[in-house]
C-alpha positions in Angstrom: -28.2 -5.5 -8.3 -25.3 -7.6 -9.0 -27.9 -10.4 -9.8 -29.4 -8.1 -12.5 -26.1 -7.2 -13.9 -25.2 -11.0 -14.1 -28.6 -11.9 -16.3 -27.7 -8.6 -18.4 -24.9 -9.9 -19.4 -25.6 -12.9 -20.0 -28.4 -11.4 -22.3 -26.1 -9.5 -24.3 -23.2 -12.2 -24.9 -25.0 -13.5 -28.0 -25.1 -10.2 -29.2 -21.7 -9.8 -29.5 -20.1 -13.2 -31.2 -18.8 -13.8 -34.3 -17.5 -17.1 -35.6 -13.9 -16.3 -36.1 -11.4 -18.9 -38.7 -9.4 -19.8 -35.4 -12.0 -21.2 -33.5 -12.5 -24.9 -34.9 -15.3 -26.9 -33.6 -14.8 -29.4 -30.6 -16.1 -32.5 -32.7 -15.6 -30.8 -35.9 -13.8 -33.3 -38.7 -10.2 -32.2 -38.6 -10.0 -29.3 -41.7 -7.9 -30.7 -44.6 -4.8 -28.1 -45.3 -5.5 -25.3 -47.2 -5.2 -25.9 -51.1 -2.8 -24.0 -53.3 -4.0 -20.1 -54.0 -2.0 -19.4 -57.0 -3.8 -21.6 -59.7 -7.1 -20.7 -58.3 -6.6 -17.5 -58.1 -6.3 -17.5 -61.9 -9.7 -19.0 -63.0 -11.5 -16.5 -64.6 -14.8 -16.2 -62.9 -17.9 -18.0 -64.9 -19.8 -15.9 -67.0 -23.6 -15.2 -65.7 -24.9 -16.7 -69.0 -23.5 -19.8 -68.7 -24.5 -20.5 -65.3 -27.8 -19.7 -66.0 -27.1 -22.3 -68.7 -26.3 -24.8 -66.6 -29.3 -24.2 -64.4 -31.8 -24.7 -67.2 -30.6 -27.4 -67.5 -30.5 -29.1 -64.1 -32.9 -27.4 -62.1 -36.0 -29.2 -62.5 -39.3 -26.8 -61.8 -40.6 -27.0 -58.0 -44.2 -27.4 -58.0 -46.4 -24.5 -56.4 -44.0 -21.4 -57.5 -45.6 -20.8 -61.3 -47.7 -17.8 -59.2 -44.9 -16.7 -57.4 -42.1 -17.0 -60.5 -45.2 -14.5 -62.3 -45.2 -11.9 -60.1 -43.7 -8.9 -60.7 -39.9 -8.7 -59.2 -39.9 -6.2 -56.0 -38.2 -3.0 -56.8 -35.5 -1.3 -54.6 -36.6 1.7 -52.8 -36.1 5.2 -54.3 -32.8 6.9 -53.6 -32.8 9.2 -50.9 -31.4 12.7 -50.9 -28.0 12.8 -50.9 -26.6 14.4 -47.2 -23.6 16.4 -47.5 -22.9 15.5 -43.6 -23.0 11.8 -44.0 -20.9 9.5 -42.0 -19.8 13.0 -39.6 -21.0 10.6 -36.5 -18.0 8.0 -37.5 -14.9 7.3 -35.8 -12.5 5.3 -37.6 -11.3 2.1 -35.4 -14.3 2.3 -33.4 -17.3 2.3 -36.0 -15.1 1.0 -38.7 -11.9 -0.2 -40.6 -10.7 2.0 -43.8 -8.8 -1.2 -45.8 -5.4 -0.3 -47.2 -5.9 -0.8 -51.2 -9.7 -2.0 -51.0 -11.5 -3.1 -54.0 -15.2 -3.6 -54.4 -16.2 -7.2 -54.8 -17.4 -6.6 -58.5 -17.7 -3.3 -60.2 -19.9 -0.8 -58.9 -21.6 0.3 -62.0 -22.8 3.6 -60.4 -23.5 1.6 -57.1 -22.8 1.6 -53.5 -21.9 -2.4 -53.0 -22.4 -4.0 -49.6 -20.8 -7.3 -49.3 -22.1 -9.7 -46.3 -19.5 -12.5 -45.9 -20.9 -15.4 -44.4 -21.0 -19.2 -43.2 -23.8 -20.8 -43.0 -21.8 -22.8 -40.5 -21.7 -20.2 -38.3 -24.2 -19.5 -35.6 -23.0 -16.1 -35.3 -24.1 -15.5 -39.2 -27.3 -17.7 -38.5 -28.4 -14.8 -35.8 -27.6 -12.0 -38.4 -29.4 -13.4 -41.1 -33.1 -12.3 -40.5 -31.8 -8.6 -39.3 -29.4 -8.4 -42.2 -32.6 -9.5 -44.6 -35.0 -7.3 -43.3 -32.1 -4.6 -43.4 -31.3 -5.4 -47.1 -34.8 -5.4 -48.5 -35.1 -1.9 -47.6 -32.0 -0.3 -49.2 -32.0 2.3 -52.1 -32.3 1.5 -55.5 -28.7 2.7 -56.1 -26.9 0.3 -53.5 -26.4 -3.9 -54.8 -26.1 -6.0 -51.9 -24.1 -9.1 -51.9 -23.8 -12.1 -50.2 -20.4 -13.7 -50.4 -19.4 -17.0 -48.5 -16.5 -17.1 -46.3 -13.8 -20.1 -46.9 -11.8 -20.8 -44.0 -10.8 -24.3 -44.7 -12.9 -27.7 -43.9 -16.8 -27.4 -43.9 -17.1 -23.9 -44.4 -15.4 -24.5 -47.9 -18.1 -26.7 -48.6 -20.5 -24.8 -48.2 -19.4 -21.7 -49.3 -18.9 -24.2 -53.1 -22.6 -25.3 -52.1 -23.6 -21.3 -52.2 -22.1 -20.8 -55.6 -23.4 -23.8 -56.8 -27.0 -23.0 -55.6 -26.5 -19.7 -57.1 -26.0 -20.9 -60.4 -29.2 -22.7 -60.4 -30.8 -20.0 -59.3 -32.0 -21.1 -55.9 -30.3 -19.0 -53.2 -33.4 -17.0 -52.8 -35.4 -20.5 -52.0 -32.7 -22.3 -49.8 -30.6 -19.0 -48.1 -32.5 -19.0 -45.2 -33.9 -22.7 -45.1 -30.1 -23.7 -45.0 -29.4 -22.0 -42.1 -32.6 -23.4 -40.4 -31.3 -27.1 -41.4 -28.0 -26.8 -40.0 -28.8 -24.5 -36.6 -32.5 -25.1 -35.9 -33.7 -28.4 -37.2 -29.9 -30.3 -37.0 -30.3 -32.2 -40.0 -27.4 -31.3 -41.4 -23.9 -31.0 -38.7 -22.4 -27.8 -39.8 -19.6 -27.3 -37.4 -20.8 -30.4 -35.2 -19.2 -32.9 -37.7 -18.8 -32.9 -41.5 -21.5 -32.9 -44.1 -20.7 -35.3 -46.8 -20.7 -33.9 -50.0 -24.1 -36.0 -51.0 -25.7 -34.9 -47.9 -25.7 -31.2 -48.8 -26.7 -32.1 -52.3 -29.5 -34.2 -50.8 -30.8 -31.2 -49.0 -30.8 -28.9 -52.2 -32.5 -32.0 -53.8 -35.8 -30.9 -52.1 -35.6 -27.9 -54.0 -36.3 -29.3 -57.5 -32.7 -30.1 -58.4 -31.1 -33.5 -59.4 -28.4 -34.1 -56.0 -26.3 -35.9 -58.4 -26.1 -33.1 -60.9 -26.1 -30.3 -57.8 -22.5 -32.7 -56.0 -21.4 -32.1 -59.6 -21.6 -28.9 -59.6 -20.2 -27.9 -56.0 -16.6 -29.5 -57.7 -17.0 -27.7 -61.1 -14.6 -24.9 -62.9 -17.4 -22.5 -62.6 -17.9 -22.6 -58.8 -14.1 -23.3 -58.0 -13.6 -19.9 -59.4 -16.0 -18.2 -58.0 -14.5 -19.6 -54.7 -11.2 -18.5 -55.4 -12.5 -15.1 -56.2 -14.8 -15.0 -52.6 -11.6 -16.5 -50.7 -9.2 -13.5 -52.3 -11.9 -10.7 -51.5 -12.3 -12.1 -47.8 -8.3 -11.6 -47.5 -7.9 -8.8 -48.9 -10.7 -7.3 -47.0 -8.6 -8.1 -43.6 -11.7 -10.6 -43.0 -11.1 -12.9 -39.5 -14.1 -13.9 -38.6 -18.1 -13.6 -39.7 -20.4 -12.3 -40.3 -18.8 -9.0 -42.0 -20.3 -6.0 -43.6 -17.7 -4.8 -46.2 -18.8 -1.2 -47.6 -17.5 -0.4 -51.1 -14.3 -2.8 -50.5 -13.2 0.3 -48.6 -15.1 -0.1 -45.3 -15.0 -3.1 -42.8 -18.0 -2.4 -40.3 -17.2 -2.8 -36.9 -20.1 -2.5 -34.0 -21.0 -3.4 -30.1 -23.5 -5.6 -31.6 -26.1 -6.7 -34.9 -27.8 -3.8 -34.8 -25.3 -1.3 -34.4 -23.0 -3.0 -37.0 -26.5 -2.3 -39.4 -26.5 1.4 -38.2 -22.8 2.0 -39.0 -23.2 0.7 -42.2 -26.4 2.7 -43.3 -24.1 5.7 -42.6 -21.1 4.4 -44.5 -23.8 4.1 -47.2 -24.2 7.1 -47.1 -20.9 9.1 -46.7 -20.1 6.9 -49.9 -23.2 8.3 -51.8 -22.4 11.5 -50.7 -18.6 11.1 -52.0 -19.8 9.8 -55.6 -22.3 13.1 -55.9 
């Protein structure tokens, strides 16, 4: 019996880690000190259009994706009926964190927002990912789900620059999940092992049609330093300490006993929120 309980718990430890911003790798690079908030803080975020801009113009066309870039864009599931008893199951502290003076990530328009903050450093965030994108592919047409990248200093600022700048070239939905199978699965890039140069993770989004000279340029552009900013001021406001994190609303940091459960609590977050805007 006490054999059994041993390999059960072992099972379950995986379950239930998160990669925190105090736990620095063993043969991680040494993290550079933090940079100034203030002026940061201050860059206005990018406007949609001119990102896009900047994408025309140095994301070169992949081969193979004129059929897929065709097809018609999936369309979010119908809303279901509103349930007056949502979120009665919930107790504060255990199943969730109500933040003092939260703010959505971007304005709701009529929306419930979820906000996933991530590293694709993290291994923790690398086991999420294919429950949190099955999960996410299935939610009402009146919830927007967002991914936002954590910065905790070193690497993960890196790549959370390497997100934005992906995103403006419009190839997160190409490189999301290949990212996290280069740094966690295949090891060709170091994530928390070492440091990826700057070139190297350009290199890697080079495969995806885009020039890794223009893509380095971008990482260290106004653009996606204030889009950085904005991410890093959301994940403190939002009491973030470690990843991954489901943020409801800006109101709602889910808590859990593990992946699934954190999924669960925030489908009825979801909708105790849709419930409150009817």
């Amino acid at each position: 019996m006490n054999q059994r309980l041993a390999l059960l718990s072992l099972l379950l430890l995986p379950l239930l880690t998160a990669c925190s911003r105090q736990e620095p790798a063993a043969d991680a690079a040494p993290a550079p000190a933090p940079a100034t908030e203030a002026p940061a803080a201050e860059a206005p975020p990018a406007t949609d259009a001119a990102d896009t801009g900047a994408a025309d113009q140095a994301a070169a066309p992949a081969t193979g994706d004129d059929a897929e870039a065709d097809a018609p864009a999936p369309t979010a599931p119908p809303a279901p009926p509103v349930d007056p008893n949502a979120g009665a199951s919930l107790v504060e502290g255990r199943d969730y964190v109500e933040i003092a003076n939260g703010q959505p990530f971007a304005p709701r328009d009529g929306k419930v927002e979820v906000v996933e903050i991530f590293g694709y450093v993290c291994p923790a965030c690398a086991n999420f990912q294919p429950l949190v994108s099955s999960w996410k592919s299935k939610l009402p047409a009146d919830v927007r789900f967002t991914y936002v990248p954590a910065l905790f200093g070193g690497t993960w600022d890196d790549y959370a620059r390497a997100f934005y700048a992906a995103e403006s070239m419009g190839l997160v939905d190409k490189t999301h999940d290949a990212m996290y199978q280069a740094i966690h699965i295949e090891r060709s890039l170091k994530g928390e092992r070492g440091r990826d140069s700057v070139e190297d993770i350009a290199a890697f989004y080079g495969k995806y049609g885009v020039d890794p000279k223009q893509f380095a340029s971008t990482m260290s552009s106004f653009a996606v330093n204030a889009k950085a900013a904005r991410a890093k001021q959301f994940a403190m406001r939002s009491q973030i300490s470690g990843t991954p994190s489901l943020v409801i609303d800006g109101k709602y940091l889910v808590k859990g006993s593990s992946y699934e459960n954190m999924l669960q609590i925030a489908d009825e977050l979801i909708a105790m929120e849709r419930a409150a805007g009817q």
